[in-house]
C-alpha positions as CSV (number, residue, x, y, z in Angstrom):
1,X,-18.5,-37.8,-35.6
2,X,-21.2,-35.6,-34.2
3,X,-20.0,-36.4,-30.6
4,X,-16.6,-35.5,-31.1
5,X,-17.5,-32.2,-32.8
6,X,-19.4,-31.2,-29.8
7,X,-17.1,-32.4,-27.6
8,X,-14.2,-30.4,-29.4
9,X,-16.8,-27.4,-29.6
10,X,-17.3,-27.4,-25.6
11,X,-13.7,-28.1,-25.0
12,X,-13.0,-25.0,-27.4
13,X,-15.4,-22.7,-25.8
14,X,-13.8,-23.2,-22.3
15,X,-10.6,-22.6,-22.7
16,X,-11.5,-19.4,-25.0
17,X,-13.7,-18.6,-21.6
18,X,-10.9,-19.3,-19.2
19,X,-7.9,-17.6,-20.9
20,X,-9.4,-15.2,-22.7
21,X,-12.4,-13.6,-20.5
22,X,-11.1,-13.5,-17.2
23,X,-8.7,-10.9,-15.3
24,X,-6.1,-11.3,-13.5
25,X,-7.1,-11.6,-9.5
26,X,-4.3,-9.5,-8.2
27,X,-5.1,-5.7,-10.9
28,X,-7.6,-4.0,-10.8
29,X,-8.9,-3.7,-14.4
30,X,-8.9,0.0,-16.0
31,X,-6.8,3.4,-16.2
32,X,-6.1,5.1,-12.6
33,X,-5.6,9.5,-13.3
34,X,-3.3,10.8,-10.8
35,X,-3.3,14.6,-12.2
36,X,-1.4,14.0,-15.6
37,X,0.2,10.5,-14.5
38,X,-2.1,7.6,-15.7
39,X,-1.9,4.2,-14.6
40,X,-3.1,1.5,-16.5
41,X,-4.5,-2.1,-14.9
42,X,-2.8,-0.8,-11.1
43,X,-2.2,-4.0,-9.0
44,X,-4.5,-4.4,-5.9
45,X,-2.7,-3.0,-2.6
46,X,-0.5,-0.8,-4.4
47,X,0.7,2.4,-3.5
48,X,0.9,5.6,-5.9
49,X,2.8,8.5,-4.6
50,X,1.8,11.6,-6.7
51,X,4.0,14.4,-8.1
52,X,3.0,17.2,-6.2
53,X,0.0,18.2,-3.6
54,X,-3.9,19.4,-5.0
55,X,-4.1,16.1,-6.2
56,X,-6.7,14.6,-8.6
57,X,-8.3,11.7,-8.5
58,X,-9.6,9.8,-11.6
59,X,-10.7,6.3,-11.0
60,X,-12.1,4.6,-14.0
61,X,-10.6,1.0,-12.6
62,X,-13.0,-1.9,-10.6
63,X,-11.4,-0.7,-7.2
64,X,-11.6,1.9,-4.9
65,X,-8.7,4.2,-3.9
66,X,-7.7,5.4,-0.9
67,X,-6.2,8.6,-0.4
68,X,-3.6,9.6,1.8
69,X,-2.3,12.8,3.5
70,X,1.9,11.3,3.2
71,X,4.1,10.3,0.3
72,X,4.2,6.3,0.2
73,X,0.4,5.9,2.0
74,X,1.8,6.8,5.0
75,X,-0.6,9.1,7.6
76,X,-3.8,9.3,7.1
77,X,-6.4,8.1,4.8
78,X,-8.3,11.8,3.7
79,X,-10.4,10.0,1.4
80,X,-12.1,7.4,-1.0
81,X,-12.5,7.6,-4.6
82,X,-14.7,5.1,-5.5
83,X,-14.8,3.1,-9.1
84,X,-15.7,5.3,-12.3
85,X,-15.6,8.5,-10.0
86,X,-12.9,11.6,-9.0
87,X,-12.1,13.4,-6.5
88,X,-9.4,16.5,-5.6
89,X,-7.6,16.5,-2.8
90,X,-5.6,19.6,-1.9
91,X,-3.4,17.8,0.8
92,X,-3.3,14.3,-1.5
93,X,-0.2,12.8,-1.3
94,X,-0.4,9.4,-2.3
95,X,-3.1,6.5,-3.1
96,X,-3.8,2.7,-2.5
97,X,-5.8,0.5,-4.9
98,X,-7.9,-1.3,-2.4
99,X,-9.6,-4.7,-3.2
């Protein structure tokens, strides 16, 4: 009886640890700020165009963001906003959620 309970008790605690802790591999976890837009859990290699130019930058996700000079991550990368920081971007166009 003891053997099974442990057994059950082990068997319990990884499943609980593989379906409930992890995150999925293709998000990056948290809230993404583009000015007033927010973006929860953004998938990795995803592009973000944002509403209008002088854009901010609030990354509170696991991932940098790159920042782009173009609508749809087109030109040029302008800059990085790395996790749980912001940045402002008068010639932001767009973003990327890198890995």
């Amino acid at each position: 009886m003891r053997r099974l309970v442990r057994t059950l008790g082990v068997l319990g605690g990884s499943a609980l640890l593989t379906l409930g802790l992890t995150q999925p591999a293709n998000a990056a976890v948290g809230k993404l700020h583009l000015g007033q837009r927010v973006i929860t859990d953004p998938a990795r290699q995803s592009c973000h165009t944002a509403p209008a130019l002088n854009l901010m930058v609030t990354n509170y996700t696991n991932s940098p963001v790159a920042v782009f000079d173009q609508p749809g991550c087109g030109g040029n990368v302008i800059g990085m906003v790395w996790p749980v920081n912001n940045g402002f971007f008068p010639r932001g166009w767009s973003v990327r959620v890198m890995q």
